[in-house]
N, C-alpha and C positions, 0 to 999 in steps of 0.2 A: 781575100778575094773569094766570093761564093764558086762553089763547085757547078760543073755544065749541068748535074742533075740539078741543084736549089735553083740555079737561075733558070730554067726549065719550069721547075715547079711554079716559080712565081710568074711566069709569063701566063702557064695554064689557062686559070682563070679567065684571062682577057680574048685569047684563042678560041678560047671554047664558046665564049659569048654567056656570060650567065648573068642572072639578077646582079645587080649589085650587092644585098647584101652575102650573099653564095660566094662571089667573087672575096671579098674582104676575108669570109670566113674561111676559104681555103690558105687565102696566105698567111692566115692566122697557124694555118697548121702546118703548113710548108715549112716553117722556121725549124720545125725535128733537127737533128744532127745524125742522130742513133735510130736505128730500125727504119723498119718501111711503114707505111700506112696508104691500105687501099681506100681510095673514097669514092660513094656509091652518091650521088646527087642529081635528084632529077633524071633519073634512067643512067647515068653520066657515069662511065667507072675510071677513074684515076690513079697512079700510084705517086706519092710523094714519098722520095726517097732520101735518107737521111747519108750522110758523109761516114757514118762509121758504123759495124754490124753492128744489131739488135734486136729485137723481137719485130717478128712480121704480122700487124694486125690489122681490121679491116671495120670500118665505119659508114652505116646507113642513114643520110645526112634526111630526113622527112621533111622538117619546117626548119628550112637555115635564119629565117629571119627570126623566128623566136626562139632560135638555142643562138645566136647572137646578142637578142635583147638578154636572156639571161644571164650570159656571159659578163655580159656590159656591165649590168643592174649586181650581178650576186659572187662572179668571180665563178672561181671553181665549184663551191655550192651550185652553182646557177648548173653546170655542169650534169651535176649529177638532179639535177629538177628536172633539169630538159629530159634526161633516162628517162625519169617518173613520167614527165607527162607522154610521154614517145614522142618527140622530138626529132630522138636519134635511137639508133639500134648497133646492137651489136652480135654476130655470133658467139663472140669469145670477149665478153667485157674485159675481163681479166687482163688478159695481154693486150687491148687497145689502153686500159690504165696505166699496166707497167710501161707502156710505152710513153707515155703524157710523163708518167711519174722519172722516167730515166734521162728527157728531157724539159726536165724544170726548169733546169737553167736559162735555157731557150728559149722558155714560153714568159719567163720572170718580164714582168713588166709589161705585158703586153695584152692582160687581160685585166679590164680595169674591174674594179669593185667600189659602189659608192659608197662615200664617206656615210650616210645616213644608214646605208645598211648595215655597215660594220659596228655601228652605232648601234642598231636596234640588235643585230646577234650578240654581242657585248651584255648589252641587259637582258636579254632573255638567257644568256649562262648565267647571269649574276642569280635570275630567278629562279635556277635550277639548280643551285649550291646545295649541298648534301651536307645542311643541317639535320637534325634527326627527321624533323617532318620530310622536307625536300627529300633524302633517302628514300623513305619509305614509297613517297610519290615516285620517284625516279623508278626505283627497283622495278612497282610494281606498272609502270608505262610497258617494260619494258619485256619481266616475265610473264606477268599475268595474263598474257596473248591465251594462254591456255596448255595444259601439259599436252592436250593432244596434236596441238602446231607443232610442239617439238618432237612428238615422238615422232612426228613423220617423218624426218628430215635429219635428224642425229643418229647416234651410232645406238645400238640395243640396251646400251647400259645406260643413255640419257646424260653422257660427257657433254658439256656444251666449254670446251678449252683445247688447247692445242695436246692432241697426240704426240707420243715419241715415236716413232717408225724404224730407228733402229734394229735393225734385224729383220726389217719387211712386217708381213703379216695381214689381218685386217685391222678396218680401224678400230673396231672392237677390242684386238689385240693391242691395238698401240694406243690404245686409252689407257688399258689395263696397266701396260709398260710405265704411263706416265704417273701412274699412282703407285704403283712399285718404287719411283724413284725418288718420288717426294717421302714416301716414307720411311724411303732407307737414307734420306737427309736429315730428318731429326734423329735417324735411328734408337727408338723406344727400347725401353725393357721389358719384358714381360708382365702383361695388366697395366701399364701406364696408362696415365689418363690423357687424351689426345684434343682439343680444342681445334674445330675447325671456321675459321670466319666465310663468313660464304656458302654454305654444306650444299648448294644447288638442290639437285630431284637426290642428293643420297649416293651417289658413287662412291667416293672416296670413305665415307665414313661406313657404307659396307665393306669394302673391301680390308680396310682397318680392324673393323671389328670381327671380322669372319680369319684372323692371325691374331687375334686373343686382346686387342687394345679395347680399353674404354672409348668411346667417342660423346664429347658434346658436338652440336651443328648449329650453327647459327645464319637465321637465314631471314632476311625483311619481305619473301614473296610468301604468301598464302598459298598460292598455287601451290609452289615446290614445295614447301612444308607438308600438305596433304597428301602426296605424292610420295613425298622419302618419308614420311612417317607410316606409310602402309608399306612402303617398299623394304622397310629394315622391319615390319610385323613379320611380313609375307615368308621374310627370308630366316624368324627364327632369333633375332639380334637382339628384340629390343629392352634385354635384357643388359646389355653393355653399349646402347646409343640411348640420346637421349636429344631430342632438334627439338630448337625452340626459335618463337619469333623473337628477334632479339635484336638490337640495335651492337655492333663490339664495343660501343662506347658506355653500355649500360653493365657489362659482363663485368662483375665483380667476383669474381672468383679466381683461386690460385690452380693452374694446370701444368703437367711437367713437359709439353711442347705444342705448341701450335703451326698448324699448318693453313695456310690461304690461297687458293688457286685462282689467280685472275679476278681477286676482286678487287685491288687496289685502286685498278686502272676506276673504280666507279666512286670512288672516296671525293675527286674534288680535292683542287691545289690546297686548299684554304684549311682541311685536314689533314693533310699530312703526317705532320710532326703528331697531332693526336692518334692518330692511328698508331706509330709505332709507340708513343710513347704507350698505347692500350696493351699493344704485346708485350711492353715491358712491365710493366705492372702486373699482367696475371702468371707471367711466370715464374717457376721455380727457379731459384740458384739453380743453375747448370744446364737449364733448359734450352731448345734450342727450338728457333723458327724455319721454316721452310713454304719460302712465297716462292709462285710462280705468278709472273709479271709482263706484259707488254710493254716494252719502252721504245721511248722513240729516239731515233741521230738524233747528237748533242745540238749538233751542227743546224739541226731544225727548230729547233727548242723553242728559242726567242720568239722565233715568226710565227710558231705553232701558238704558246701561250698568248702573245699578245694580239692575238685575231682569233678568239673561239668563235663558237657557231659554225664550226663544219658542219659537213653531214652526217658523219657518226654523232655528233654532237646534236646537232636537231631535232634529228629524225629515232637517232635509233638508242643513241644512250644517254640522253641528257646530264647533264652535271660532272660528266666523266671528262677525266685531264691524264696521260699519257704523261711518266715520268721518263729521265734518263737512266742509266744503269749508276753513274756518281750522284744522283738524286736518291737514290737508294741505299749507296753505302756511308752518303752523307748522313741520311737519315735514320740509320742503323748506328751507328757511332754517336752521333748527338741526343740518340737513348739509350746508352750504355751495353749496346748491342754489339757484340765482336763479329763482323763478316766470315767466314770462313770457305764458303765454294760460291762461283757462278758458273753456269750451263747454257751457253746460250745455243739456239735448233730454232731458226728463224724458217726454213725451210719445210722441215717441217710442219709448222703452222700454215707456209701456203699448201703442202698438200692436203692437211687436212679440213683446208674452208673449200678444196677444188672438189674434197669427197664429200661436204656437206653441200656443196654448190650443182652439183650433178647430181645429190637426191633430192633436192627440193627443186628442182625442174622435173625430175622426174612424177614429183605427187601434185603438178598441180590440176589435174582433175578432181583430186581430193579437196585443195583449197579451195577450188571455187564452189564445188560443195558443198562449202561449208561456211563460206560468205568472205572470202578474204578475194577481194575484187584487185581489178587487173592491175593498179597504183600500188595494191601494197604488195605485190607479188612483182612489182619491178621495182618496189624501193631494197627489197630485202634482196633480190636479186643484185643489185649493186652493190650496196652495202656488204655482201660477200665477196664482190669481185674487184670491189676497192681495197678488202683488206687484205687479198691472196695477193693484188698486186704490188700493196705497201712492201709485204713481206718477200717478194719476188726481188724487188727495187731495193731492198736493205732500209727503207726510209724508218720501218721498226723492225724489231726483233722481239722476243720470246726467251726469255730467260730464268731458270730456275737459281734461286740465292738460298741462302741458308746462314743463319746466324746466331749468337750461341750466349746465353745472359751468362757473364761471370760468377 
């Protein structure tokens, strides 16, 4: 039997007198369980309130009939299109997400998505497979925005992955943290040779090489390679780093550990097994790996893979597929890789997209400046507060593994 608040909520609508479609789409959201949600529609302020505590957040409803067509047409994609086109507004995206996201269960079934479209996102991931062309395509949709988008908006050192916060600090510092830790997971000898898949703008492979390791960087963005190859000159290094454009599938050489920071998540299901089978190939006996990984609830998995074309997947990473933590120890085992630690600070990843999400609001007089107009400064605007909210809601986690070639 619904509680006096849900039967309340769903009356609302008819009380109040609204369009039709307004009306539909609040009991669309009345269904909540957990948390409250303010709704602002048509001058109109509402609370819909859920049966059990949860985050308290608040939605500015503009055109309900075409974040309903969306809805209808694209599912939760549709969702975050309406953000883009404004639609809807939020002050705090974040927690109106975690709140959708903590009640999925609720909303399961109720937001239809056409068979045609699921259809056409289905092949447009197929066309974004991260074969070595596709890669290169993909990477560079993605980085080659320009180093100076990122500088504005990342930490000083140009980390674009989840900080460790451990101990407080800034995020500077807890970037720093994070690359302290990966490094003491392969734990090198002195002068070891260090292979990084992914090297970004050069963090990791400065900070490596400035404690005496060799560094290779391998990296598919022209941008970021311009960028860490002046940034490891600038710093004096480039006598023990050496970045190149490089595909890890091309990388034929033997090194005595490798490290990866969040580049897996960009490989694509369909590499997988090539991928680690790449780490086992160029390492030495007794070498060992240390990935830092995004994965998603097991428990999501199925529903996740077998409906690509989200909106990370569209808009912002194409080709990218989001493993389990047993997807990774499977796949370390099945290339004669021994597991040895995982880390998981899912938490940490939301604070550090809240401290990347509060300075890219803060520069956007800079973007517009600079010709990044109002759509793409609300898609990236979501697409951070869809992922603080993932990792709010446990829907992924953040985990550092580390594995050890016999």
């Amino acid at each position: 039997m619904p509680s006096q608040s849900a039967s309340l909520a769903l009356d609302l609508p008819a009380r109040l007198q609204l369009p039709w479609q307004a009306r539909r789409l609040v009991r669309h959201l009345a269904k909540l369980r957990r948390g409250s949600l303010v709704v602002d529609l048509h001058g109109r302020r509402f609370t819909l309130g859920g049966q059990e505590a949860g985050p308290a957040a608040a939605i500015r409803i503009h055109r309900p009939g075409a974040l309903l067509r969306r809805l209808f047409w694209r599912g939760d994609l549709g969702f975050g299109e309406a953000f883009v086109a404004g639609d809807w507004e939020s002050a705090d995206p974040a927690t109106l997400l975690e709140l959708m996201a903590i009640n999925l269960d609720a909303f399961a079934g109720s937001g239809e998505r056409h068979l045609m479209t699921r259809v056409l996102s289905a092949l447009q991931h197929w066309r974004n497979r991260n074969s070595r062309s596709g890669s290169r395509r993909n990477i560079a949709a993605h980085y080659d925005l320009g180093n100076d988008f990122y500088r504005e908006w990342l930490d000083p050192g140009m980390t674009y992955s989840s900080a460790v916060f451990d101990g407080g600090g800034t995020l500077e510092q807890a970037q720093q943290r994070k690359y302290e830790r990966m490094l003491a997971l392969v734990a090198p000898s002195p002068g070891q040779h260090i292979l990084e898949i992914g090297c970004g703008w050069g963090g990791f492979a400065e900070y490596a090489a400035r404690r005496g390791y060799r560094v290779t960087g391998l990296t598919l963005s022209r941008e970021q390679l311009a960028y860490a190859r002046q940034r490891i000159a600038h710093a004096g290094l480039a006598d023990r780093v050496e970045l190149r454009l490089c595909d890890y599938r091309d990388f034929d050489e033997q090194v005595d550990h490798v490290v990866s920071i969040e580049m897996f998540e960009a490989v694509g299901r369909a590499y997988w097994e090539t991928y680690f089978a790449s780490l086992a190939r160029c390492l030495r006996p007794g070498g060992r790996v240390a990935l830092q990984v995004i994965t998603i609830d097991a428990a999501q998995f199925d529903d996740y893979a077998a409906n690509p074309g989200g909106f990370i997947q569209t808009y912002i990473f194409p080709g990218g597929m989001l493993p389990t933590e047993d997807h990774l120890a499977r796949l370390g085992r099945d290339s004669g890789l021994e597991a040895t630690v995982t880390h998981r600070y899912g938490a940490d990843y939301a604070a550090t997209l809240a401290h990347w999400h509060d300075t890219f609001n803060a520069c956007t007089g800079w973007l517009e400046a600079h010709g990044y107009d109002a759509r793409f400064r609300r898609m990236w605007r979501y697409y951070l507060a869809f992922c603080e909210a993932g990792f709010r809601a446990g829907h992924i986690d953040v985990v550092q593994c580390a594995f050890r070639k016999p």
